[in-house]
ROKOLTI-900073 format. One line per field, with one value per residue: residue number from 1; residue in three letters; chain; z, x, y of N, C-alpha, C in turn. Coordinates in steps of 0.05 Angstrom, whole numbers. Each point is the difference from the previous one (the first is absolute). Layout:
// residues N
n <- c(NUM:...)
res <- c(ala:...)
chain <- c(A:...)
nw <- c(Z:...)
nu <- c(X:...)
nv <- c(Y:...)
caw <- c(Z:...)
cau <- c(X:...)
cav <- c(Y:...)
cw <- c(Z:...)
cu <- c(X:...)
cv <- c(Y:...)
END
This chain:
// residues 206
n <- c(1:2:3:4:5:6:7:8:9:10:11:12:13:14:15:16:17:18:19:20:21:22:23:24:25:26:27:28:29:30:31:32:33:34:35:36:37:38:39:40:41:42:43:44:45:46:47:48:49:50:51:52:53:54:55:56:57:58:59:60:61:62:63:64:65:66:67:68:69:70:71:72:73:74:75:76:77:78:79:80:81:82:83:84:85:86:87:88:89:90:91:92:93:94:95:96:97:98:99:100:101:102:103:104:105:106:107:108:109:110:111:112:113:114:115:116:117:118:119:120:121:122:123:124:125:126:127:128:129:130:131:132:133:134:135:136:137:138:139:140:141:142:143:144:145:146:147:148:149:150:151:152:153:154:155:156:157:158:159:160:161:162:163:164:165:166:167:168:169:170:171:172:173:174:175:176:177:178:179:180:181:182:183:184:185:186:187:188:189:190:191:192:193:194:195:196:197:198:199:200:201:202:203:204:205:206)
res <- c(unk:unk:unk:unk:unk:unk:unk:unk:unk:unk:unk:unk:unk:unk:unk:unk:unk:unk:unk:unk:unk:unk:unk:unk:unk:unk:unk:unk:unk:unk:unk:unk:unk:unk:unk:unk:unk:unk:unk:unk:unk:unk:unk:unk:unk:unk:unk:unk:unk:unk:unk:unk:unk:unk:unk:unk:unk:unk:unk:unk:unk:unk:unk:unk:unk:unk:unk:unk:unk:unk:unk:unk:unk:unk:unk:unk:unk:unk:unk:unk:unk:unk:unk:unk:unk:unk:unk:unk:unk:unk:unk:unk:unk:unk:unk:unk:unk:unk:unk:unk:unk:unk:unk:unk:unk:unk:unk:unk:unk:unk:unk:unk:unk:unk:unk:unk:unk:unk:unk:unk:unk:unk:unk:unk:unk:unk:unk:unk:unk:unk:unk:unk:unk:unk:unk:unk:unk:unk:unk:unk:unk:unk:unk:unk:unk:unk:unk:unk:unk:unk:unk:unk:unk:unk:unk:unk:unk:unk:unk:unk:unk:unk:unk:unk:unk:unk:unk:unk:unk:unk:unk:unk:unk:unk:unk:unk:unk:unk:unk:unk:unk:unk:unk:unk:unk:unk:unk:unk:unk:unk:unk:unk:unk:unk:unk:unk:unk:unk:unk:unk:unk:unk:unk:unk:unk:unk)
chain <- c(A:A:A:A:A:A:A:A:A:A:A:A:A:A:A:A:A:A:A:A:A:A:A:A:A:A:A:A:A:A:A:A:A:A:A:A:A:A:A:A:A:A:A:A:A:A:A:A:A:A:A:A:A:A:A:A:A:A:A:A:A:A:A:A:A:A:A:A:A:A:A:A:A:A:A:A:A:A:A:A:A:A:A:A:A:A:A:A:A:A:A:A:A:A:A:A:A:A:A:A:A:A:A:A:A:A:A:A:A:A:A:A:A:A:A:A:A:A:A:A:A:A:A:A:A:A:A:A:A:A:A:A:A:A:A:A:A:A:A:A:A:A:A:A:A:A:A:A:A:A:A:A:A:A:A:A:A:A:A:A:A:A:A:A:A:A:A:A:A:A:A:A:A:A:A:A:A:A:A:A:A:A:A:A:A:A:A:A:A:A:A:A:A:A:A:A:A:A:A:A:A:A:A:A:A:A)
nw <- c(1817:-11:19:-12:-26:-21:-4:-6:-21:16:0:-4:-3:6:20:-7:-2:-21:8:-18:4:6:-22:18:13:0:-11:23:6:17:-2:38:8:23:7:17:19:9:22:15:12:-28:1:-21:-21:11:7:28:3:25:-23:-1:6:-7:-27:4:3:9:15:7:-8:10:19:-10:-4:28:13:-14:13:2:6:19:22:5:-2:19:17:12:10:9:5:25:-4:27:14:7:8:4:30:4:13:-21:-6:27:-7:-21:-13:5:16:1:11:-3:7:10:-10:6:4:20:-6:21:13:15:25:16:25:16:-12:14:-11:6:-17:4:3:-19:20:-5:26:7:-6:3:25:0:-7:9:28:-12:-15:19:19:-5:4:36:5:-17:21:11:10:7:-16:8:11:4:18:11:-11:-10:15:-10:20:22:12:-9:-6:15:17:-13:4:24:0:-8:15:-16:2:3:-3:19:9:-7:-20:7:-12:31:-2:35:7:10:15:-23:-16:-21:0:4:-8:-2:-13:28:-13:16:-12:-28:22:-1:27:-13:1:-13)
nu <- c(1383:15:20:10:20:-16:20:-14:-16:-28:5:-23:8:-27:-2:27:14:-4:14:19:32:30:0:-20:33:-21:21:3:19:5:29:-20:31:-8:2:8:7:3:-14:30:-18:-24:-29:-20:6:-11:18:2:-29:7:24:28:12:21:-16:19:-9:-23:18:19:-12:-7:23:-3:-25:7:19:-9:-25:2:18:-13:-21:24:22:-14:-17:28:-7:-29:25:-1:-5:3:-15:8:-5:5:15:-1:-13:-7:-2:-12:-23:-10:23:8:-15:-9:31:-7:-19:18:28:-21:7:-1:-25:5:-11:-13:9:-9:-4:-6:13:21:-11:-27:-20:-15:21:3:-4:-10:8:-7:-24:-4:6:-2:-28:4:7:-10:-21:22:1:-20:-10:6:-12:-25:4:-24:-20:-4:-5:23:-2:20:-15:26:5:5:4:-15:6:-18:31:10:-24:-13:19:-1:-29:7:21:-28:2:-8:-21:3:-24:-1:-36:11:-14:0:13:-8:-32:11:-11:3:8:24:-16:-13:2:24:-10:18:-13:5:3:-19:-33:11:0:25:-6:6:22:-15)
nv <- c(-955:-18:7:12:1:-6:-19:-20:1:-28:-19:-11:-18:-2:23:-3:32:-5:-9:18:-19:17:-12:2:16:-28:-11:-3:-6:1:-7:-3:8:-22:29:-23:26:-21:6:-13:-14:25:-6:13:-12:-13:-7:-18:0:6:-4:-11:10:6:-4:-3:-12:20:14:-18:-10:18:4:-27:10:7:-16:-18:-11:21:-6:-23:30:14:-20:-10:15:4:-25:6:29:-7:24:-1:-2:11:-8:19:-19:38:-15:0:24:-6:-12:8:25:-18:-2:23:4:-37:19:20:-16:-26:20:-16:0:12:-10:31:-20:24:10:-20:-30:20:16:-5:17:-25:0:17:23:13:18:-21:-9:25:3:-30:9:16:-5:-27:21:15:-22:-4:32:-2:-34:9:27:-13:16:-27:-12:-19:-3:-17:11:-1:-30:13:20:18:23:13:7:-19:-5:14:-8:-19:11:7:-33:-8:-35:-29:-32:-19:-14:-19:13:20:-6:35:25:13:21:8:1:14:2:-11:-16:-5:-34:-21:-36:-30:-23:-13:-11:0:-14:18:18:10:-12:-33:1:-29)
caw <- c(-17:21:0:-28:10:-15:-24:-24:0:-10:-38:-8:-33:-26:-5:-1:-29:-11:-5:-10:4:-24:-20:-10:29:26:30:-2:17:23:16:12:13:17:20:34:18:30:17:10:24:10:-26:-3:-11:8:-16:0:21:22:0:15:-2:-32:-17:-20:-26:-16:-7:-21:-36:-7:-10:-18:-31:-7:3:-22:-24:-19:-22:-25:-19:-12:-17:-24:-26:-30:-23:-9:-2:16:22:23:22:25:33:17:24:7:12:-12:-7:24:8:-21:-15:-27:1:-20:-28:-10:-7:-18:-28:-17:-5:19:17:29:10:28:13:20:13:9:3:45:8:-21:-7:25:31:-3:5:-27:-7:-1:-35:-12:-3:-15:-30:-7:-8:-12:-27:-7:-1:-28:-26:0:-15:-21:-16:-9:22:0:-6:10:24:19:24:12:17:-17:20:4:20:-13:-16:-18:-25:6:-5:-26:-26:21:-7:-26:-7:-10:21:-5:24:-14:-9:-35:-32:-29:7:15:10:20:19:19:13:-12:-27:-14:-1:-25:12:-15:22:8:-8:27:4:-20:-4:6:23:6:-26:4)
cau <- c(23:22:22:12:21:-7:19:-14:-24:-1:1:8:17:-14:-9:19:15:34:28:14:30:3:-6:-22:-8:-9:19:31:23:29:4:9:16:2:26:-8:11:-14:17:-10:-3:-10:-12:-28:-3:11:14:-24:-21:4:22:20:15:3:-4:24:-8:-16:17:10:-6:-11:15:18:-7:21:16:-6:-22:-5:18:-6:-18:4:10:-25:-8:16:-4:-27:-19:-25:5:-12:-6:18:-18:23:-6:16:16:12:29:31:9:10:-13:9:-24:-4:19:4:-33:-6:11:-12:-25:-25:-7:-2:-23:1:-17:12:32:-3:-37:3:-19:-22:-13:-21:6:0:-15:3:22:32:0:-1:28:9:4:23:26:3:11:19:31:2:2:30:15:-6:-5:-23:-25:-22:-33:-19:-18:-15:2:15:-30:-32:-16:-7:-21:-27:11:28:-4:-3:25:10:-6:20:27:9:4:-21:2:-19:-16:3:-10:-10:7:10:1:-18:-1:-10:-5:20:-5:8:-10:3:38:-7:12:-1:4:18:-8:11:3:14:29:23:12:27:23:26)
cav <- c(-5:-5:19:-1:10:23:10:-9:-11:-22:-7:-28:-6:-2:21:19:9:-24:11:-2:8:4:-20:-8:-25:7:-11:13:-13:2:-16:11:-12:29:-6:10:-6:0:0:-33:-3:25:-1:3:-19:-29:-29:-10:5:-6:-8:10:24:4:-21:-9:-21:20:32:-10:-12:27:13:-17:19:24:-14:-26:12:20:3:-24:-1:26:-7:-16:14:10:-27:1:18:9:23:-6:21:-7:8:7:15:12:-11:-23:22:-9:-31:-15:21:-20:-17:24:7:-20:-2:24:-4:-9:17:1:19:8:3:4:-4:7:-7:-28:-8:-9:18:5:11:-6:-4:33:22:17:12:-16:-14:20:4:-27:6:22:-6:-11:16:10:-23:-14:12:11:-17:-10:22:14:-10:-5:1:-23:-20:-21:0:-25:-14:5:1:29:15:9:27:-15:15:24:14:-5:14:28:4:-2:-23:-15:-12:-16:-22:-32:-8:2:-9:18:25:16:31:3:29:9:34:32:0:-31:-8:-23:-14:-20:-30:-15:-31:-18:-20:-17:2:-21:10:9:0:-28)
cw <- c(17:-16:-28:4:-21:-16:-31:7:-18:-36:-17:-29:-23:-8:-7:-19:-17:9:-5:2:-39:-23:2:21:20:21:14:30:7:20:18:21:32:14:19:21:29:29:12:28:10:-20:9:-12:4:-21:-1:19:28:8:23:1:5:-11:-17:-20:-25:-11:-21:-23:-6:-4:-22:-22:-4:-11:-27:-20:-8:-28:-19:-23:-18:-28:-23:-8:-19:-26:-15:-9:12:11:27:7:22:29:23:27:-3:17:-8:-15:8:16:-29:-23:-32:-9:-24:-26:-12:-22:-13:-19:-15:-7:13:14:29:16:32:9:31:9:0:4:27:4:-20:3:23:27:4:5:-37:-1:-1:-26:-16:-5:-11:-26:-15:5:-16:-28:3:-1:-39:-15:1:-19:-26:-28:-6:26:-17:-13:15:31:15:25:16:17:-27:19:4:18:-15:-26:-16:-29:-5:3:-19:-20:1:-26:-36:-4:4:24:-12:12:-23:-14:-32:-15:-14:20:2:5:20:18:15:13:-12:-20:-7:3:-24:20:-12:20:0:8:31:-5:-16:14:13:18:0:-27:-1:-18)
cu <- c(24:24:14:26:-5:17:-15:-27:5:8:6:17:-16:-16:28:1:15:24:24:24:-1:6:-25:-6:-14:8:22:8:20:9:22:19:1:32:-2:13:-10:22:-5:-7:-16:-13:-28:-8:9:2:-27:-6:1:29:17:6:32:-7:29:-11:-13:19:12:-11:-15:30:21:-9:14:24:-2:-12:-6:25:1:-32:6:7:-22:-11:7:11:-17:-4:-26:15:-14:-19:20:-16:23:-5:19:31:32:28:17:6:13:-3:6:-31:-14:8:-10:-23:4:12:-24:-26:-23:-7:-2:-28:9:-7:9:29:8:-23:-1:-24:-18:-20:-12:15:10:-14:-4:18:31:-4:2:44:12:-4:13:30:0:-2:16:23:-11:13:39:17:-8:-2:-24:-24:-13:-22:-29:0:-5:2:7:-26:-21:-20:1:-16:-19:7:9:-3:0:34:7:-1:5:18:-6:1:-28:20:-14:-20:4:-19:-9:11:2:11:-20:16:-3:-9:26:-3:7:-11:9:28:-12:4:5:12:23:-2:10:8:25:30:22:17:33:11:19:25)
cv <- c(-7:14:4:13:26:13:-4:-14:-19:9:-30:8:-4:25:21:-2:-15:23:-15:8:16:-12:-16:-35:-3:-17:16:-16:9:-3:18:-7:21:-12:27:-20:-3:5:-19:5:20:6:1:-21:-30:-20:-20:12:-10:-16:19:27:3:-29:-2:-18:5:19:-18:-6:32:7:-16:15:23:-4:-14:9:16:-4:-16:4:16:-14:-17:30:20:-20:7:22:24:20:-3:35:-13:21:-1:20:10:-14:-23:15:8:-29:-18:5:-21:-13:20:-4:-12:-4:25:5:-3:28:-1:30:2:1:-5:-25:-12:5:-22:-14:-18:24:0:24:10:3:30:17:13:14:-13:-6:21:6:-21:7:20:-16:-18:6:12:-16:-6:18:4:-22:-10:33:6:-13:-37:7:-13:-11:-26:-10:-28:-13:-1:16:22:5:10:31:-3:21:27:9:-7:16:33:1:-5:-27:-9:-15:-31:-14:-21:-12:10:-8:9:22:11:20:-10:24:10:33:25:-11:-30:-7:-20:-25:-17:-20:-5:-28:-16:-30:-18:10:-23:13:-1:-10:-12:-3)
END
């Protein structure tokens, strides 16, 4: 057998349970805004692949969403209506605590996800990812009044532990690849997960 990560077992879509949102839905959507802050010129995550260092060109249009876009998405979807999940690095409450505000008028909910997405999952011992995840539920709960429920590890890119502390602190987490809400395994007992739509998302914000 080759290696597993052993959070869930196979399950095609034609052998599952129906399930159902409350009213009898079996769609559900949302739309997730992350904001995050990078450090320039010092990062786990590269701009492009084998590029410069510092990449200014890249930092920039990542940081014009801070700066721009966000305010302009903020404003369409209080046109429409859409409460956001807003996905927020710790980090971003002292680089640009307006970026928040702006999303959290609209009733969006808070979802951890990381310090910075200049440091990812994977490039963490456990116990550093272990201390990242704590400080980072507590900056939320100091500026929003309550822990996180939720989970998305900067990068999309969880270590082999990611889940396992998660479920220490109490937060679900997502993988990209499902199409419904999963039970996953984890070390203190079951968590939950739900997709994160890679391929449809919208990097930046014209």
């Amino acid at each position: 057998m080759l290696p597993s990560h052993d959070r869930f077992d196979y399950s095609p879509i034609t052998e599952r349970t129906q399930f159902t949102w409350p009213g009898g839905a079996t769609l559900a959507v949302y739309v997730a805004v992350n904001c995050e802050h990078f450090a320039y010129g010092a990062t786990d995550l590269g701009y492009t692949p084998g590029g410069q260092s510092p990449d200014t060109y890249n930092w920039a249009w990542r940081e014009w969403g801070n700066r721009v876009g966000v305010f302009r998405l903020a404003d369409t979807l209080r046109e429409v209506g859409i409460r956001p999940t807003v996905l927020v690095n710790a980090e971003i409450y002292d680089h640009a605590p307006q970026v928040v505000e702006a999303l959290r008028v609209l009733g969006g909910e808070v979802v951890a996800h990381g310090r910075t997405n200049s440091r990812i999952p994977v490039a963490q011992d456990e116990d550093e990812e272990r201390r990242t995840v704590e400080h980072v539920r507590a900056v939320i709960e100091r500026h929003e009044g309550a822990a996180p429920r939720g989970w998305m590890s900067p990068g999309a890119a969880p270590s082999a532990v990611t889940e396992d502390l998660l479920a220490e602190n109490g937060s679900t987490t997502p993988w990209t690849g499902r199409s419904t809400i999963a039970r996953s395994g984890c070390a203190p007992g079951p968590g939950r997960s739900c997709r994160y739509r890679i391929p449809t998302r919208s990097t930046t914000c014209r």
